[in-house]
N, C-alpha and C positions, 0 to 999 in steps of 0.2 A: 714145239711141244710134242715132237713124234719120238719115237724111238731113234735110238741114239746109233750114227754108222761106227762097224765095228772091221778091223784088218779083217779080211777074209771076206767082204761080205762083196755083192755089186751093187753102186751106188746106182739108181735112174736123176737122172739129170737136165736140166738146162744150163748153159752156157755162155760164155761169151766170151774170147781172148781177143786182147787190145794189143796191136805191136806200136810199145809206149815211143820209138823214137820217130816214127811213120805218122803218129797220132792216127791211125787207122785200124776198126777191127779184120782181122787176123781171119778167125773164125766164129760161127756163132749157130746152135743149133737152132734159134728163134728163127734163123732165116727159112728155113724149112718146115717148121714147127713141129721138130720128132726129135726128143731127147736123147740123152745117149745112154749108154750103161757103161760104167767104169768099176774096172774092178780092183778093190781095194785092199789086194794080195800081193802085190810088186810085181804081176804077170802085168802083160799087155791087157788093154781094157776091151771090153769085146766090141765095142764101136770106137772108140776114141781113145787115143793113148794121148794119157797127160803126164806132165812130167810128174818124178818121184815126187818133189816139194808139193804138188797139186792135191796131190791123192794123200800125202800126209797130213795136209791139211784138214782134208774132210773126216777123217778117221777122229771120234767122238765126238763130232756135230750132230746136234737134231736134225733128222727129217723136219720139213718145213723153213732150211733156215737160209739165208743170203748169206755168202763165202766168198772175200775181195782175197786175193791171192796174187802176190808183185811174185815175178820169176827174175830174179837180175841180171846181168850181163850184158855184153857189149848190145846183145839184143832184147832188150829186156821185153817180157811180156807180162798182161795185167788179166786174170782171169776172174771173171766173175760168175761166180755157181751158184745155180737154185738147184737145192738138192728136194729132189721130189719124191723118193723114195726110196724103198730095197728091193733089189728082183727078186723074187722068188722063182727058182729056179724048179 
């Protein structure tokens, strides 16, 4: 029910990428418990570069929302995002 993410904006984040053929998480900012900021311009993200498909995904979700995200490929990987809000810069 938040405000809705827009291109250009930085997403604040939690995380999680699954590498699907390893059955293994990848990475995951819960393990540390400090989100990320992604920014959702097609620059690099200022903590965490996600792929293109990543960040296009999140562009018109609400703040507050769960984001399951398949990457495919010979290495495919499974991202799952709580998007916690927008930096204000």
């Amino acid at each position: 029910s938040g405000a809705t993410l827009e291109a250009g904006q930085t997403a604040v984040v939690h995380y999680t990428a699954v590498d699907w053929g390893a059955s293994a998480v990848a990475t995951s900012t819960w393990t540390a418990m400090v989100p990320a900021k992604v920014a959702l311009d097609g620059t690099d993200a200022t903590q965490f570069t996600f792929a293109g498909v990543v960040k296009d995904a999140l562009v018109g979700v609400p703040v507050g929302s769960q984001v399951l995200v398949v990457v495919p490929g010979d290495q495919a990987v499974v991202y799952v995002v709580d998007i916690l809000g927008v930096f204000a810069e």
